[in-house]
Backbone as JSON, one array per atom type, in Angstrom:
{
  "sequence": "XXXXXXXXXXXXXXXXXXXXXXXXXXXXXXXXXXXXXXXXXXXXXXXXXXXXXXXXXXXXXXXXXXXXXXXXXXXXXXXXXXXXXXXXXXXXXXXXXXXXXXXXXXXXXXXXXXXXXXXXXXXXXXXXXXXXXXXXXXXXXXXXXXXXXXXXXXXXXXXXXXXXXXXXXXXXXXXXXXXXXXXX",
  "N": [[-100.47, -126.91, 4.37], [-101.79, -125.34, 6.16], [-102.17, -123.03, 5.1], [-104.13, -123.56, 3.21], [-106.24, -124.59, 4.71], [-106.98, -122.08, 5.94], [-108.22, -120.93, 3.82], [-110.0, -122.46, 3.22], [-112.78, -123.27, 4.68], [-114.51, -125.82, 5.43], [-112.88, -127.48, 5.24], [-111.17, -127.07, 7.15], [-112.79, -127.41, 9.32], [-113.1, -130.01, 8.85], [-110.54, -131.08, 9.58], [-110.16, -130.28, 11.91], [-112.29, -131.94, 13.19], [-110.95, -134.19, 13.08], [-108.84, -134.58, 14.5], [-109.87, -133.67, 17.01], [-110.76, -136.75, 17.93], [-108.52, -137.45, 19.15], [-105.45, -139.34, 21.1], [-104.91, -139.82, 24.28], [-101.16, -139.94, 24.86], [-99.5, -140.05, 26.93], [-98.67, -138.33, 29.81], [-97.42, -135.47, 31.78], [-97.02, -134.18, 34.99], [-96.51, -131.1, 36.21], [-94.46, -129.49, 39.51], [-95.18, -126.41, 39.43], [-97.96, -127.2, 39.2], [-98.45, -127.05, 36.44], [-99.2, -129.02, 33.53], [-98.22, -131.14, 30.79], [-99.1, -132.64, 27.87], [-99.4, -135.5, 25.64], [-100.37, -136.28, 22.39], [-101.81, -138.44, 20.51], [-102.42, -138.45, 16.87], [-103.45, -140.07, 13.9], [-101.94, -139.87, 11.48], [-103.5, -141.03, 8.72], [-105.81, -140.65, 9.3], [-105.79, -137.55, 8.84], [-105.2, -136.89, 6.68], [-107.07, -138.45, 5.03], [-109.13, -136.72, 5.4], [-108.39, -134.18, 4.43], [-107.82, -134.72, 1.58], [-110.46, -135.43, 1.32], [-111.57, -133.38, 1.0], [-113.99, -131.08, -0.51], [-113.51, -129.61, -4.14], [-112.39, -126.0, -4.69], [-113.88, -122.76, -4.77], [-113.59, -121.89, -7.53], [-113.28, -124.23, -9.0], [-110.64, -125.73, -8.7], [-108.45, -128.06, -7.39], [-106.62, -127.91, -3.79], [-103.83, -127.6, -4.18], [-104.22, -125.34, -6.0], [-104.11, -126.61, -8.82], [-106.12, -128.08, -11.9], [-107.69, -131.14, -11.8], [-107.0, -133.77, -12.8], [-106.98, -136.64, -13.8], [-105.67, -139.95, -14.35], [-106.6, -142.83, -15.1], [-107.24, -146.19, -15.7], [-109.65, -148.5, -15.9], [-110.41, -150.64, -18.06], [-109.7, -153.71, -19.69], [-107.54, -156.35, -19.35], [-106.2, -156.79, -16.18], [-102.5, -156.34, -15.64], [-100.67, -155.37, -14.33], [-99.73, -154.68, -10.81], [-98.76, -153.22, -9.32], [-97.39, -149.52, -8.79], [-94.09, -148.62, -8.92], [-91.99, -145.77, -8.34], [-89.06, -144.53, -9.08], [-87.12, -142.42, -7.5], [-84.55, -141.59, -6.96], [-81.84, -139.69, -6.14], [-83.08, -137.58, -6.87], [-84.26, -134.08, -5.42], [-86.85, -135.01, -2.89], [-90.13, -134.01, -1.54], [-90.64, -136.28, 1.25], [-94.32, -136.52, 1.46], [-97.94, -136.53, 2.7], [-99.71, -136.62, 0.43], [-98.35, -137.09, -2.2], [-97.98, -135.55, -5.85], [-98.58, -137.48, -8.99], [-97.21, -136.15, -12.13], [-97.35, -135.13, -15.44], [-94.75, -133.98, -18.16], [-95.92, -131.38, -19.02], [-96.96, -130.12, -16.27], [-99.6, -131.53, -15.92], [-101.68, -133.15, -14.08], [-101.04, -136.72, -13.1], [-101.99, -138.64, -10.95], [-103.41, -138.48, -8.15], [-104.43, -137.78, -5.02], [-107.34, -137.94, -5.62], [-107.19, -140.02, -7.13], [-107.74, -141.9, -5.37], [-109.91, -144.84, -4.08], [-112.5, -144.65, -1.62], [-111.91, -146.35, 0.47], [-108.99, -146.79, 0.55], [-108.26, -143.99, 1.17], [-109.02, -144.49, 3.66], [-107.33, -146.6, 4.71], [-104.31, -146.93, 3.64], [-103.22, -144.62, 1.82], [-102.24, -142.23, -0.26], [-99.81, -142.83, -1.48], [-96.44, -145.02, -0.39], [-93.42, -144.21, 1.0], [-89.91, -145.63, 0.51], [-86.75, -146.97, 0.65], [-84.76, -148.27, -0.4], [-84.39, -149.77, -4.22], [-85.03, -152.3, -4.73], [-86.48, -152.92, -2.29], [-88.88, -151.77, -2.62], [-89.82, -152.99, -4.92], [-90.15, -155.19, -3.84], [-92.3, -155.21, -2.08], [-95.05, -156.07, -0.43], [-97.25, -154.21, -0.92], [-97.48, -153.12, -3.16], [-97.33, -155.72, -4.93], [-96.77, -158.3, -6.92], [-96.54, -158.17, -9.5], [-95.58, -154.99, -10.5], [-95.59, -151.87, -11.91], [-92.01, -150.35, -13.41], [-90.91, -146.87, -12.95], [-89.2, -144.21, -13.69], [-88.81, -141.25, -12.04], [-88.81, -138.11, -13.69], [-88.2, -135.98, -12.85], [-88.07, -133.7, -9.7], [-90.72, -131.83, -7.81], [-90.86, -130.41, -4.83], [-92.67, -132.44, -3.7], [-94.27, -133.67, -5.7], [-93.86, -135.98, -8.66], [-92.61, -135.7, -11.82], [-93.18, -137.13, -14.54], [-91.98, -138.99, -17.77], [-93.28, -138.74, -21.39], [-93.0, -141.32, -22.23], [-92.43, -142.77, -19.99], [-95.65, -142.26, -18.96], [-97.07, -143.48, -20.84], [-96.51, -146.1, -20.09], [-97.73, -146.49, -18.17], [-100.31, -146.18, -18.41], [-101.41, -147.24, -20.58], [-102.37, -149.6, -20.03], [-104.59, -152.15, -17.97], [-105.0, -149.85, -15.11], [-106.18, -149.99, -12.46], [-104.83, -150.4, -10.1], [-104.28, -147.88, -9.32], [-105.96, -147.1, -7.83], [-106.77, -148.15, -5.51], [-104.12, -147.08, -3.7], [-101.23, -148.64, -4.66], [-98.38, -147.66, -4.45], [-95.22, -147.0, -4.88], [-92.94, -145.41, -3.68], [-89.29, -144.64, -4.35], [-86.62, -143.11, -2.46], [-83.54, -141.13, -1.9]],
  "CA": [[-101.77, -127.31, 4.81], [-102.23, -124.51, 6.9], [-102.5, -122.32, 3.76], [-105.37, -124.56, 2.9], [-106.9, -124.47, 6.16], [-107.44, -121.08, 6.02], [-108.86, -120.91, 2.74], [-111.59, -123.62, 3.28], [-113.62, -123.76, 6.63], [-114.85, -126.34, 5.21], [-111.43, -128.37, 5.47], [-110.55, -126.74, 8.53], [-113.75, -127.89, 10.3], [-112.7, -131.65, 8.61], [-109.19, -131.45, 10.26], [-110.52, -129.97, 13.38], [-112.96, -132.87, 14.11], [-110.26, -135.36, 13.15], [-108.07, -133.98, 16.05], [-110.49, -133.78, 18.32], [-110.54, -137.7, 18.46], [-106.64, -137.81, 19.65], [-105.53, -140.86, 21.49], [-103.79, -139.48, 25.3], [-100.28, -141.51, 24.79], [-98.46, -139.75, 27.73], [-99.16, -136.97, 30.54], [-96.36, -135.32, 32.7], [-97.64, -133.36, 36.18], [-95.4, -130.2, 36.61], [-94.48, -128.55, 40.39], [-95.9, -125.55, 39.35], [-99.23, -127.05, 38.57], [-98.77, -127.09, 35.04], [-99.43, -130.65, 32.86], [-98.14, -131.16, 29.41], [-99.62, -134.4, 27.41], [-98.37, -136.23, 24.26], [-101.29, -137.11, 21.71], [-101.46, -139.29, 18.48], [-103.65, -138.56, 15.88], [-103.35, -140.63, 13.12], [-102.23, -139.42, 9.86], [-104.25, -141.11, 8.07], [-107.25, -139.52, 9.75], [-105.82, -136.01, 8.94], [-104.8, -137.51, 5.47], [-108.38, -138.52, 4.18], [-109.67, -135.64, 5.79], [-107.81, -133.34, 3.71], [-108.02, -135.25, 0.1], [-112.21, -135.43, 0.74], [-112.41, -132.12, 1.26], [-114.35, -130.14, -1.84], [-112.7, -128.29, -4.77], [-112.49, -124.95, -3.83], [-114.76, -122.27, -5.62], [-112.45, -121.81, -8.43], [-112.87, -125.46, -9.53], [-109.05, -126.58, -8.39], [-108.03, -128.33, -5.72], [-105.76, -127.25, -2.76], [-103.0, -126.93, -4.6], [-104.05, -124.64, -7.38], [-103.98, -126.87, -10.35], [-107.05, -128.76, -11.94], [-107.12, -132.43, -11.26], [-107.55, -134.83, -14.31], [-106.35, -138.35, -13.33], [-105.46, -141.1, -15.47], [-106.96, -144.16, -14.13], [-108.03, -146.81, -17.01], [-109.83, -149.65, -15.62], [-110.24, -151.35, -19.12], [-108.81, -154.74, -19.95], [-107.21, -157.31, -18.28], [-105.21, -156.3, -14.83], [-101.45, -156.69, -15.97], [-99.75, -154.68, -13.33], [-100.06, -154.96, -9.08], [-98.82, -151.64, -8.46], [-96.17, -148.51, -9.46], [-92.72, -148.19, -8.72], [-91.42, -144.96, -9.01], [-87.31, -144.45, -8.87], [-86.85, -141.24, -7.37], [-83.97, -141.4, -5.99], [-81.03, -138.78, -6.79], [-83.73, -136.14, -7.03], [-84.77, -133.62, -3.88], [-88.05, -135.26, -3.19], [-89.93, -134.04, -0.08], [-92.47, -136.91, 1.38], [-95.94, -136.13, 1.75], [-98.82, -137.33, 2.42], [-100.38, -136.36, -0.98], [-97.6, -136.35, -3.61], [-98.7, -136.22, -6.92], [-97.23, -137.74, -10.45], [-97.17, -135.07, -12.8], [-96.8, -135.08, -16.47], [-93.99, -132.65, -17.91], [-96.59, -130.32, -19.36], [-97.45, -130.01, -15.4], [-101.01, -131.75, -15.94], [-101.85, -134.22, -12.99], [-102.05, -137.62, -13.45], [-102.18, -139.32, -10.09], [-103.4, -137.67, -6.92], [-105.6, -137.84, -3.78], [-108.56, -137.64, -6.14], [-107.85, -141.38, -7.81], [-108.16, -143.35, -4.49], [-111.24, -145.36, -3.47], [-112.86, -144.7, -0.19], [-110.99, -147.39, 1.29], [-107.47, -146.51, 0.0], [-107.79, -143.22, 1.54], [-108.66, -144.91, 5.28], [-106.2, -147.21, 5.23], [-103.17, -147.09, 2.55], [-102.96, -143.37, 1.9], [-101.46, -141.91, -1.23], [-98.16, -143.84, -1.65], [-95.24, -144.91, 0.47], [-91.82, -144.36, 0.76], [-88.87, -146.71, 0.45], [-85.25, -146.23, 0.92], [-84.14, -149.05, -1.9], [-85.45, -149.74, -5.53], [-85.66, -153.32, -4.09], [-87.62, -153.43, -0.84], [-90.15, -151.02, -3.2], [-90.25, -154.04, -5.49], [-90.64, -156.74, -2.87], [-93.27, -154.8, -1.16], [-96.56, -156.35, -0.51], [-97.58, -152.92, -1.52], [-97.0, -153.23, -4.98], [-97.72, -156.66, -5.48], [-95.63, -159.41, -7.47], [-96.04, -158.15, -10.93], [-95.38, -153.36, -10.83], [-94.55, -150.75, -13.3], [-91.22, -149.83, -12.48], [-90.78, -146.25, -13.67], [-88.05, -143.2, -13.03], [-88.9, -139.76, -12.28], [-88.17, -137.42, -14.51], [-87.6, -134.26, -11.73], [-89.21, -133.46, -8.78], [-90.96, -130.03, -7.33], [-91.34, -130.45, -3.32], [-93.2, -133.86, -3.06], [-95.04, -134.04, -6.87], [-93.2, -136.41, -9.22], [-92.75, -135.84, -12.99], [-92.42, -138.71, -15.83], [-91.81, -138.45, -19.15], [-93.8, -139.23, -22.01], [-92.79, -143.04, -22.57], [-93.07, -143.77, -18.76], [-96.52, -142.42, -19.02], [-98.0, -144.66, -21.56], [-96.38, -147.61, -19.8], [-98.3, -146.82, -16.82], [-101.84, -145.64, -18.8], [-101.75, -148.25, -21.91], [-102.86, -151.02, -19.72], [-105.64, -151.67, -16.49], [-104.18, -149.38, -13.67], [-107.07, -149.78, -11.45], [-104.22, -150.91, -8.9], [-103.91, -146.73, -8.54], [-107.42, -146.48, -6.91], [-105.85, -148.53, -4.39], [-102.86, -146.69, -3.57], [-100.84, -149.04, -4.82], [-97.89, -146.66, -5.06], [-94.05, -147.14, -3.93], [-91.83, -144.16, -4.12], [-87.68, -144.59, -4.06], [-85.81, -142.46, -2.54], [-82.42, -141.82, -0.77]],
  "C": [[-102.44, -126.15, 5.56], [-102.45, -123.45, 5.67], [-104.41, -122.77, 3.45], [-106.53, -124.39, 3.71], [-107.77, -122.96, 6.46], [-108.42, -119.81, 4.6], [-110.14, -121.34, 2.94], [-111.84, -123.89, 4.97], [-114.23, -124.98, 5.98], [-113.93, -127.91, 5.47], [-110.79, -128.33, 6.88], [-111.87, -127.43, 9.51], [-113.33, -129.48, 9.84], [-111.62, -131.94, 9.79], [-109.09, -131.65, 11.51], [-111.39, -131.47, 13.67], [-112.31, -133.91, 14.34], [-109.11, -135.73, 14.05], [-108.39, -134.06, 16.54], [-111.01, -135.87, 18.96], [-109.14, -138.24, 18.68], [-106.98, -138.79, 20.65], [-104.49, -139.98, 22.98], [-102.38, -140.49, 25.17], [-99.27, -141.05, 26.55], [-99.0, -138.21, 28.39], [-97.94, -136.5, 31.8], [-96.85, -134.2, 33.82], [-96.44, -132.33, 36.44], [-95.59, -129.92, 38.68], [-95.08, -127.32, 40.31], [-97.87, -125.56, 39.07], [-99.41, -127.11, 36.79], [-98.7, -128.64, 34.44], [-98.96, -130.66, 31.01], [-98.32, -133.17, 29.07], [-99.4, -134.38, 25.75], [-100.11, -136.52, 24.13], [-100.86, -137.74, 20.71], [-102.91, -138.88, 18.01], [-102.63, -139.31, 14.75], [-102.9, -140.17, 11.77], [-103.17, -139.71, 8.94], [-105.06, -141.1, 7.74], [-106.65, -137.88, 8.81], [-105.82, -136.11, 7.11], [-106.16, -137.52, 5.01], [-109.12, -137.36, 4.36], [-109.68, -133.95, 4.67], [-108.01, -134.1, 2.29], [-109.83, -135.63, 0.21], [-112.66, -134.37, 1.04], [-113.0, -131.66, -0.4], [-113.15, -129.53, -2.79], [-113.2, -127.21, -4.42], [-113.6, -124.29, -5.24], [-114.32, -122.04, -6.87], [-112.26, -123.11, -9.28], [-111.68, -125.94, -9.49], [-109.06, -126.87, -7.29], [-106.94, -127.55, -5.37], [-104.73, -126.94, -3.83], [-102.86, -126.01, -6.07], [-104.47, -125.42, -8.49], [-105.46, -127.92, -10.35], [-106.71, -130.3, -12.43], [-107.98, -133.12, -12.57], [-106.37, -136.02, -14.18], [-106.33, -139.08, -14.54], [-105.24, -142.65, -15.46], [-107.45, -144.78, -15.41], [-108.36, -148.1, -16.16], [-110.29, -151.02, -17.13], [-109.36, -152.33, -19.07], [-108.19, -155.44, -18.54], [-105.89, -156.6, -17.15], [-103.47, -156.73, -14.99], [-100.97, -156.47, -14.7], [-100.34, -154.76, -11.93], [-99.86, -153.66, -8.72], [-98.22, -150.85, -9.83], [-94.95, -148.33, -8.52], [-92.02, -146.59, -9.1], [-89.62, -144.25, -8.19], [-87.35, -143.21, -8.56], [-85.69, -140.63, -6.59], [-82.5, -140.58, -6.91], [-81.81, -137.51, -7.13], [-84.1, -135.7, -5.51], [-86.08, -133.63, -3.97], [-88.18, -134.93, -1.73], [-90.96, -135.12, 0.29], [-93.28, -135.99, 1.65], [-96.64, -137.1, 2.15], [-99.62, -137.65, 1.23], [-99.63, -136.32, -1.95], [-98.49, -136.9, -5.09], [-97.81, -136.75, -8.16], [-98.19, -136.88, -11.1], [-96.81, -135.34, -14.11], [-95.74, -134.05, -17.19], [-94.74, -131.48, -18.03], [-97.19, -129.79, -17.63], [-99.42, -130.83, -15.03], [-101.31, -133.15, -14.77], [-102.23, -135.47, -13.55], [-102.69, -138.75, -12.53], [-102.59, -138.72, -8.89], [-104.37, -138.42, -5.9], [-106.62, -138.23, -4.27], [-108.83, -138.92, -6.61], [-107.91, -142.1, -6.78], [-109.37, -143.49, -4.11], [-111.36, -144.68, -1.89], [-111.92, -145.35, 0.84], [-109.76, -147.15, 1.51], [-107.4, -145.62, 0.91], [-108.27, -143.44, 3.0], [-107.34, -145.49, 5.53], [-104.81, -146.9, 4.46], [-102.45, -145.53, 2.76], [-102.42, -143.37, -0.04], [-100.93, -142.69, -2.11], [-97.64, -143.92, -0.47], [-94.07, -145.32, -0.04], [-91.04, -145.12, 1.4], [-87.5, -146.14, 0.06], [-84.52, -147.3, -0.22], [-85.27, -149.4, -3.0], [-86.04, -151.16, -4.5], [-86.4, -153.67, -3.37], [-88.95, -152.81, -1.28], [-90.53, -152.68, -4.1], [-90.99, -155.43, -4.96], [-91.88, -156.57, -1.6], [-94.51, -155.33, -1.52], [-97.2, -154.96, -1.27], [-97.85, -153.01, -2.75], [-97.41, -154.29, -5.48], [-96.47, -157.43, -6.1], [-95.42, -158.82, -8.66], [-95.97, -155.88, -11.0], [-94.76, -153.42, -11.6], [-93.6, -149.99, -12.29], [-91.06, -148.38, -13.46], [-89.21, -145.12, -13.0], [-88.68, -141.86, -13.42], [-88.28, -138.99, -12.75], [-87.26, -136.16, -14.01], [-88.88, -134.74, -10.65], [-89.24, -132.18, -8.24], [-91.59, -130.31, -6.04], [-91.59, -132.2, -3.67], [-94.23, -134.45, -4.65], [-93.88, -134.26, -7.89], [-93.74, -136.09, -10.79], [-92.03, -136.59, -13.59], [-92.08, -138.34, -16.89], [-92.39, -139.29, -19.81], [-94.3, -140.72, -22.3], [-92.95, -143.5, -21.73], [-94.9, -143.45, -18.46], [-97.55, -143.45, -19.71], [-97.72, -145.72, -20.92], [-97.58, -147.63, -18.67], [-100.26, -146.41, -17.44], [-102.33, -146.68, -19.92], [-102.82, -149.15, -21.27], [-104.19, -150.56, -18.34], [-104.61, -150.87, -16.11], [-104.86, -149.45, -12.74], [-106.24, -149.9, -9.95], [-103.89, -148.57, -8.32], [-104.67, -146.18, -7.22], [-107.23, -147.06, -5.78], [-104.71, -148.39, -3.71], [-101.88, -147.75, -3.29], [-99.59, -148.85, -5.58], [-96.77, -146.65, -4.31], [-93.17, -146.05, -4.59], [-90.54, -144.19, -3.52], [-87.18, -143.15, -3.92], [-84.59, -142.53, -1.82], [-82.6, -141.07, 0.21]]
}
């Protein structure tokens, strides 16, 4: 992020203002006069902040690659969320991970959530069993459960056949980050 940051003033003035409403949680008075204080900022301030920033001049977002999502709101709403099994691979969280096709071509990112999604929800979240991903309000009653194919830092890749499961049908549930990621 700090990479980023120093690329785009434009991002960096986002991040910066979203800091500057920190929450005091804790203040300690030294003998010498000195004071050290605990803040919270919110992730999910710093989080939207960063996924509504601009593409850069170069037409790609932050991380280099150009963003082409694969959101179908067509047809009737089958699915509540995505499941994705990632567990046995070195996945790092994020706040932004993306799913990835093998050819590297994006198909889920920052870029498909609503307004809303990216105040409250975020991205995805992570889950420590397939199960509690399944039984997550999150997801809903009826998700595509899928398995990552590999992972590179925090961006998941599928393979061919779990793509169509998740693109055949509505997915509008993505624009809602409606997105559970297994790992161990």
């Amino acid at each position: 992020m700090g990479d980023m940051m120093s690329q785009q003033d434009e991002l960096k003035g986002r991040v910066e203002g979203t800091i500057r409403g920190f929450k005091i949680a804790a203040k300690r008075y030294f003998a010498d006069s000195g004071v050290e204080i605990d803040v919270e900022v919110p992730l999910s301030a710093i989080a939207s902040a960063v996924n509504s920033a601009p593409a850069s001049k170069d037409g790609k977002d932050g991380e280099g690659a150009k963003t082409d999502v694969a959101l179908n709101t067509a047809g009737e709403k089958k699915n509540t969320g995505l499941v994705i099994d990632a567990r046995g691979l070195k996945v790092s969280p994020a706040l932004s991970p993306r799913i990835l096709a093998e050819d590297g071509k994006p198909l889920y990112t920052a870029d498909c959530l609503s307004e809303e999604a990216r105040k409250s929800k975020g991205v995805a979240s992570y889950f420590k069993t397939l199960d509690d991903a399944q039984k997550s309000m999150l997801v809903g009653d009826k998700p595509v459960v899928v398995k990552a194919k590999s992972a590179d830092g925090s961006d998941l890749v599928l393979t061919a056949d779990d793509i169509k499961k998740l693109t055949e049908s509505n997915n509008s549930y993505l624009a809602e980050g409606r997105v559970a990621i297994v790992t161990n």
